[in-house]
N, C-alpha and C positions, 0 to 999 in steps of 0.2 A: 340384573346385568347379564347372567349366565343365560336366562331366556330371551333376553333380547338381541342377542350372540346366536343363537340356535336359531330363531324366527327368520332371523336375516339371510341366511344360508339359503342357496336354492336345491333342492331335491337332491341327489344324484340319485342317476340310475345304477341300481347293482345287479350286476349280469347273474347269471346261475353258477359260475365258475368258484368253486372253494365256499359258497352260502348255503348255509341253516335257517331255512324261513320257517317263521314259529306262526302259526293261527292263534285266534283267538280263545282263548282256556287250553294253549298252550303253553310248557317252558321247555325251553333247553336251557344246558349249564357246559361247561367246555372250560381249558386253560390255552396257557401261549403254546404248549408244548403239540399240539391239536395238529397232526399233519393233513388232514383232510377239510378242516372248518377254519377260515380263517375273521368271517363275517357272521354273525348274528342280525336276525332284522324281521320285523315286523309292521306290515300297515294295513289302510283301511280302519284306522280307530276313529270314529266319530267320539261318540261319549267315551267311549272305553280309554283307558290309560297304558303306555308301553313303559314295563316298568325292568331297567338296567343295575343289577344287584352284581359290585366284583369286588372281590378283595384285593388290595394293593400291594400284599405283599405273596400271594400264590400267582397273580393273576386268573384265579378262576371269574369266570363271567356267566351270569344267569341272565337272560332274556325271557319277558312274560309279557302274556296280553291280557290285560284282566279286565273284564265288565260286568265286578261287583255282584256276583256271584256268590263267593263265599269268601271276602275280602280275607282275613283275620288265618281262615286255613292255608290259603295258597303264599299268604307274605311266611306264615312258619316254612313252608314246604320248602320255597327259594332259600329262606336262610339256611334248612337244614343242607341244602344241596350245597349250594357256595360252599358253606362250613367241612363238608363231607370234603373237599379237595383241598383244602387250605387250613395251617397251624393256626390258626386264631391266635393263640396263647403268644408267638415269635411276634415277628416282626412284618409294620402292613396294617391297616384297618377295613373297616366294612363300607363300601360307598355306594350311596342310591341315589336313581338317576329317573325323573319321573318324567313322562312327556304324554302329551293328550288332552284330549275334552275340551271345550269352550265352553260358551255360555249357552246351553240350550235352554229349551224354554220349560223342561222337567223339570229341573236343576241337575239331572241326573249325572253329570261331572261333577259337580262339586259334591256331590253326596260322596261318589267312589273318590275325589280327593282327599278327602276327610275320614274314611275309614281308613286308605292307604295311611296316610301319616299315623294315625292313630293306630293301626297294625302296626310298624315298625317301632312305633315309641312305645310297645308293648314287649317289645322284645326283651331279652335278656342282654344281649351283646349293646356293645356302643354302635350306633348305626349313622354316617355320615351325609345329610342331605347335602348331596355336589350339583345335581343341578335339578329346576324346579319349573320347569314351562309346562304350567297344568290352565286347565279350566279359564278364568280369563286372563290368565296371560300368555293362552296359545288361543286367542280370541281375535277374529276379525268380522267387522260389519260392513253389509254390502246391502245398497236398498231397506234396511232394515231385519235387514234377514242377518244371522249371526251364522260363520262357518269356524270350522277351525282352519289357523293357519298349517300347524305341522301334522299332518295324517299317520305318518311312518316315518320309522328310525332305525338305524342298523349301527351297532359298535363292532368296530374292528377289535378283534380279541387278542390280536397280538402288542397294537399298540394304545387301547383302550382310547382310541378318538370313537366321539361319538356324532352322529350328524344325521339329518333331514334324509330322507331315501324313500325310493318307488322301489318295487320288485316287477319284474314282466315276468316273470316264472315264481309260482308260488307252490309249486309242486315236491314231489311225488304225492299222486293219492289226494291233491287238493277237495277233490267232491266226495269222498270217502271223510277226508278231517272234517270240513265243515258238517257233512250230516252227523258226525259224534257230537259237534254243539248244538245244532239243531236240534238234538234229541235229549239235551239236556245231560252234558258231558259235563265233569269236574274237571280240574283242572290235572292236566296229563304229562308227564316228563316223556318226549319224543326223543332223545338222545342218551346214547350208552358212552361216555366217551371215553373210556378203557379202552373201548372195542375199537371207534369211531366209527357209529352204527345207527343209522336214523331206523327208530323200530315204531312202527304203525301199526296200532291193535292189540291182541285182538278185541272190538269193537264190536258191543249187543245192543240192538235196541229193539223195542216193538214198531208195526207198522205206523206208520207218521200218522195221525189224526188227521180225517179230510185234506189226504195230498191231491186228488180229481180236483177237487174245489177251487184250493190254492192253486194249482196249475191251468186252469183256467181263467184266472182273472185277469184284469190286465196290470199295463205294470205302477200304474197307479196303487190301485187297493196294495198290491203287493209291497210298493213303497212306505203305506199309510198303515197297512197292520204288522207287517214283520221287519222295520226299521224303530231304534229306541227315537231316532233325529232323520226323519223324511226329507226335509228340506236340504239338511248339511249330507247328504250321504255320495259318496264317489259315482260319478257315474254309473259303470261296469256293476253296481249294486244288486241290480235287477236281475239281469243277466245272470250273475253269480248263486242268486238264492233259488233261480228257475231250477239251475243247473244241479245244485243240491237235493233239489225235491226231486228232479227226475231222477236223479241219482239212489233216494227214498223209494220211490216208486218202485222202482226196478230190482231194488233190495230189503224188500217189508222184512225178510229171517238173514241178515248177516250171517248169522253162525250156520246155514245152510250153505250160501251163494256167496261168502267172502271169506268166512275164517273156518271151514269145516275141521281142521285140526286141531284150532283152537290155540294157533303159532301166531306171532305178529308176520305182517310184510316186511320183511327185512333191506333197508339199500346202505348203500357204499359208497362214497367216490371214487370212480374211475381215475384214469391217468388224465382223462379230459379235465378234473374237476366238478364230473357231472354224476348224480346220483345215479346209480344200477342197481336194480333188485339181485339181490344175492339168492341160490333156490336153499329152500330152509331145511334141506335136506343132507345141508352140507356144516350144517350148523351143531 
């Protein structure tokens, strides 16, 4: 009933105003008291699952994008974070909130549904499944082709609604986070909220394997080998993973040409609501 509640819903768009957009093999964790973050939100999940961890009575809220990576680490990591801002022991419990994947033809959603649940029913804490539009119950078929209905979701962390959403800014530093996945990144905590401090990096990787190749193909091949679900994948898909590779390209030694201090990128929201690099000198 809770996913056929959610499904129904049409998108909203969330501007960049008071939002914490999480990539994927990313989290952030944040409470109500948050003067800069008032939204959490994540999309673009074909296979991949957006997974909503908050306790009821801190209201802390964890948002994660996970695509089955290293399921069983990243579900301890969010508890440990949740838990880190919130009495567990008082009063309030642990509520998860899973959304993503359809029916692809890997199975590869239902695989990461099923370690999800089975991470959290591993846990030590009581863990409260609230709501559950995964894999074919976030399923629609069109010609025969199977999509997902809900791509992205964002919870309001003040009053824990949670709903359907697009982002048009998934920024700061969006081609900088993607090539940490690309290059085979764990799963990463991108927010200080003591500070209320989105910290990015710092990030090492070697130079990309045949990034010439891959930038030359067209965006076929590109959809056919570096998509888990070619068929179901957003539009802007293509676009987005060129953009990364040139991004690769142009950065083979990070710790040269992006983080020579070996500091994260630091930002803040401004008085607009909008993120500003802070210089790390000041820090």
């Amino acid at each position: 009933e809770k996913a056929k509640l959610l499904r129904s819903q049409p998108a909203k768009i969330v501007e960049p105003k008071g939002l914490l957009y999480v990539q994927q093999r990313e989290f952030a964790v944040t409470t109500p008291k948050d003067g800069s973050v008032s939204i959490l939100g994540s999309d673009d999940a074909t296979t991949c699952h957006i997974v909503v961890l908050r306790h009821t009575g801190s209201g802390a809220t964890c948002l994660t994008h996970c695509d089955g990576s290293d399921t069983e680490a990243e579900v301890s990591l969010i508890m440990g974070s949740v838990k880190s801002f919130s009495n567990t022991t008082g009063y309030g419990r642990l509520e998860v909130h899973l959304v993503g994947g359809f029916n692809d033809d890997r199975q590869l959603s239902q695989k990461l549904t099923n370690q999800l649940l089975r991470a959290f029913d591993l846990q030590p804490d009581d863990v409260h499944l609230v709501t559950f539009c995964v894999t074919e119950l976030n399923d629609r078929e069109e010609k025969d082709i199977h999509f997902p209905i809900i791509y992205g979701i964002a919870v309001n962390v003040k009053t824990a609604e949670i709903f359907p959403a697009t982002f048009p800014e998934k920024g700061p530093d969006e081609d900088l986070r993607s090539a940490h996945v690309l290059t085979g990144a764990t799963l990463t905590n991108i927010y200080d909220a003591k500070m209320e401090q989105l910290h990015i990096g710092p990030y090492f990787w070697r130079p990309f394997p045949h990034v010439d190749f891959w930038l030359e193909q067209d965006d076929k091949q590109i959809l056919q080998n570096l998509s888990t679900s070619p068929l179901a994948e957003p539009p802007h898909f293509v676009s987005h993973i060129r953009s990364t590779l040139t991004f690769l390209k142009e950065h083979p030694f990070p710790s040269r040409s992006l983080f020579p201090d070996r500091k994260p990128r630091i930002y803040k929201k401004n008085k607009e609501g909008l993120w500003e690099q802070v210089c790390s000198d000041k820090i």
